[in-house]
C-alpha positions as CSV (number, residue, x, y, z in Angstrom):
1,X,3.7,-15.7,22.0
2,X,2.6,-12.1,21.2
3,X,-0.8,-13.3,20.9
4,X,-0.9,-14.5,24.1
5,X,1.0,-11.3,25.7
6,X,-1.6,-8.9,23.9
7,X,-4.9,-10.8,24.8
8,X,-3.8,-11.2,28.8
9,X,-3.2,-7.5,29.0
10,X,-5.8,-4.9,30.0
11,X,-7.0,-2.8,27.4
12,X,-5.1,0.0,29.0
13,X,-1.8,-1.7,28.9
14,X,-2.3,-3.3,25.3
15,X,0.2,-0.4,23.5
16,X,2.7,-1.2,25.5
17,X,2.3,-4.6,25.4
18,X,2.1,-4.6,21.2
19,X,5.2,-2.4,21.3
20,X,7.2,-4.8,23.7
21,X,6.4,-8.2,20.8
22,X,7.3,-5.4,18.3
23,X,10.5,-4.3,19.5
24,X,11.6,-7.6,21.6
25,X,12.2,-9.7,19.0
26,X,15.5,-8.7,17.2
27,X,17.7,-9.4,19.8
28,X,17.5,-12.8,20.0
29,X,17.4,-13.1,16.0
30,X,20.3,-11.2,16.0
31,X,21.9,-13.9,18.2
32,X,20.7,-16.8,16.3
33,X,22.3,-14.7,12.7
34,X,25.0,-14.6,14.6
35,X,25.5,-18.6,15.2
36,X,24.3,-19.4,11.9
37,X,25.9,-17.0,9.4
38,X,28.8,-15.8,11.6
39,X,29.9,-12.4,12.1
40,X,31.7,-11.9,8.8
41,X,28.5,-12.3,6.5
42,X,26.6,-10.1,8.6
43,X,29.4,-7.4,8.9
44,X,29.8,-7.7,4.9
45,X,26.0,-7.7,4.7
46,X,26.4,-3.7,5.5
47,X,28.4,-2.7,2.7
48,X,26.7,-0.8,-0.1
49,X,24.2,0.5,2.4
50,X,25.0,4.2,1.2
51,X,24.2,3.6,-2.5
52,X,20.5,3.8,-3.9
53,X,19.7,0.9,-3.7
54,X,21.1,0.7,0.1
55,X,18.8,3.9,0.8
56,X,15.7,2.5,-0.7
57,X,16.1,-0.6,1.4
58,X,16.8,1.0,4.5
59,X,13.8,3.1,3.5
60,X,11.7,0.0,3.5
61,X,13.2,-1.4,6.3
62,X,11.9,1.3,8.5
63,X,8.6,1.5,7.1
64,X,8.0,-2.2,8.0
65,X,9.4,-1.3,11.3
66,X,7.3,1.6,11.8
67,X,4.7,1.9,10.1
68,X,3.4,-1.7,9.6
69,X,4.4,-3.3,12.7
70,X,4.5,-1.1,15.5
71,X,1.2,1.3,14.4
72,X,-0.4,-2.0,12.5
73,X,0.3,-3.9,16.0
74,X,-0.6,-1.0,18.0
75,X,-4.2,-0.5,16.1
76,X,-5.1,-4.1,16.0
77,X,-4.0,-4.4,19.6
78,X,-6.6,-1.2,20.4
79,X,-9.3,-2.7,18.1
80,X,-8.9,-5.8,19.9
81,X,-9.4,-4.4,23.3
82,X,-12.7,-2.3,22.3
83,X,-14.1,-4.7,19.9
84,X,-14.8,-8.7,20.1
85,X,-12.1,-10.8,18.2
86,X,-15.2,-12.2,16.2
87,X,-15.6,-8.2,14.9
88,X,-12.1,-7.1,14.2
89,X,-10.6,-10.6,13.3
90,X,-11.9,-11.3,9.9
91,X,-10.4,-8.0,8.7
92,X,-7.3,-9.5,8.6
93,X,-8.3,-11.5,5.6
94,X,-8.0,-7.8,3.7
95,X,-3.7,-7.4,4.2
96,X,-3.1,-9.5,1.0
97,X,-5.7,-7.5,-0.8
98,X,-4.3,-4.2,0.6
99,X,-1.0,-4.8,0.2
100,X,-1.6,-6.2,-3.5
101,X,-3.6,-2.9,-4.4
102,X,-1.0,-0.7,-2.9
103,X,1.5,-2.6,-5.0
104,X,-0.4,-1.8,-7.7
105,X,-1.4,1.8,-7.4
106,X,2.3,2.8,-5.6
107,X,4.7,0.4,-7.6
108,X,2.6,-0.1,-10.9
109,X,3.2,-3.4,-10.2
110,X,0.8,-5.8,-13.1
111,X,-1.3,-8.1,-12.1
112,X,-3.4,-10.5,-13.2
113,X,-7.3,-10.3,-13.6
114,X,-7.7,-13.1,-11.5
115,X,-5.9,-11.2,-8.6
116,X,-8.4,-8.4,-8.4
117,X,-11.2,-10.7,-9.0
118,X,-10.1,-12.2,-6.2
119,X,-9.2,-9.6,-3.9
120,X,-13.0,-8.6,-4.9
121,X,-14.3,-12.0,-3.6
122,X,-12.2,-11.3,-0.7
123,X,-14.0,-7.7,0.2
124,X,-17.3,-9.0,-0.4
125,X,-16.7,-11.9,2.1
126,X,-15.2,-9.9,4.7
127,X,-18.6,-7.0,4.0
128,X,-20.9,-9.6,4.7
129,X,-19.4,-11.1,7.7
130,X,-19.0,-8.2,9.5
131,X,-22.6,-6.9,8.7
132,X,-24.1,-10.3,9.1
133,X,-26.7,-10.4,12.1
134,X,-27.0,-6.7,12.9
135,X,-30.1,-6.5,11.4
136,X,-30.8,-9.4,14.0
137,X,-31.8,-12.2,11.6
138,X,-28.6,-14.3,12.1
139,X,-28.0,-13.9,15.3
140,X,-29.3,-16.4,18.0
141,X,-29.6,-15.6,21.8
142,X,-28.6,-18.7,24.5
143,X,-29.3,-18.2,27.7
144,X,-26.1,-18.6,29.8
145,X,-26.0,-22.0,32.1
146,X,-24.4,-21.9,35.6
147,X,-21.5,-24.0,36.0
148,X,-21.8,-27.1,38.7
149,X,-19.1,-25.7,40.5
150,X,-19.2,-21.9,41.0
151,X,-15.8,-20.3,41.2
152,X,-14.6,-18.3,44.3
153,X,-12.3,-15.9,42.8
154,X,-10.9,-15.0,46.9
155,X,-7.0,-16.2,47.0
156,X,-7.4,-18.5,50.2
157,X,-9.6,-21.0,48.4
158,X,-6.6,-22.0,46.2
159,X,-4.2,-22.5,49.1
């Protein structure tokens, strides 16, 4: 559903449109918790949110909030808007291998050398299909055909 809310939005809207499927969400999660798990599991759920290790996940709550969905949505939505979707799309392949360096470099989490190997083969793919054809070797020109039936885009043709 978002995907369809930010593509049928003009490029001028698209912010608001990527902050609306960012911030729209919770409430009916919060509804469904609500039947599910009841409100004494999710009252309980709160306690212990003022020791560390309450802190710290509040701290990461609000980065995922922030940071990663509403600028992350908010760039992708602009990217989207100026760019074609056959451009900026395959650059999504790289949010495993981001988030699996950051782990790395911000956590010292280990990893295994397969995982950068990977993440390697990963770049390198996502390199070459973006630079692919701008040198004009790949890319193949067809001449646009007209339809049988032109459309008239004037409102009393669909009465």
């Amino acid at each position: 559903m978002t995907r369809c809310t930010i593509r049928g939005t003009a490029p001028d809207r698209a912010p608001t449109a990527a902050s609306t499927s960012a911030t729209g969400n919770p409430l009916p999660l919060l509804a469904l918790s609500l039947v599910v798990e009841g409100p004494a599991r999710i009252a309980g759920s709160f306690d212990g949110l003022g020791s560390t290790q309450g802190l710290l996940a509040l701290g990461g709550l609000a980065f995922t909030v922030v940071v990663a969905t509403l600028v992350g949505t908010g760039l992708w939505t602009t990217l989207m808007g100026r760019h074609p979707s056959s451009t900026v799309a395959p650059f999504s392949m790289l949010v495993p291998v981001v988030g699996t360096g950051a782990s790395w470099l911000l956590l010292r989490e280990r990893t295994s050398p397969t995982e950068p190997a990977c993440g390697a083969l990963v770049v390198a793919g996502v390199l070459r299909g973006s630079t692919r054809g701008s040198a004009g070797g790949d890319v193949v020109e067809v001449p646009a055909t007209p339809s049988a039936r032109p459309l008239d885009p004037s409102p009393a043709s669909r009465a």
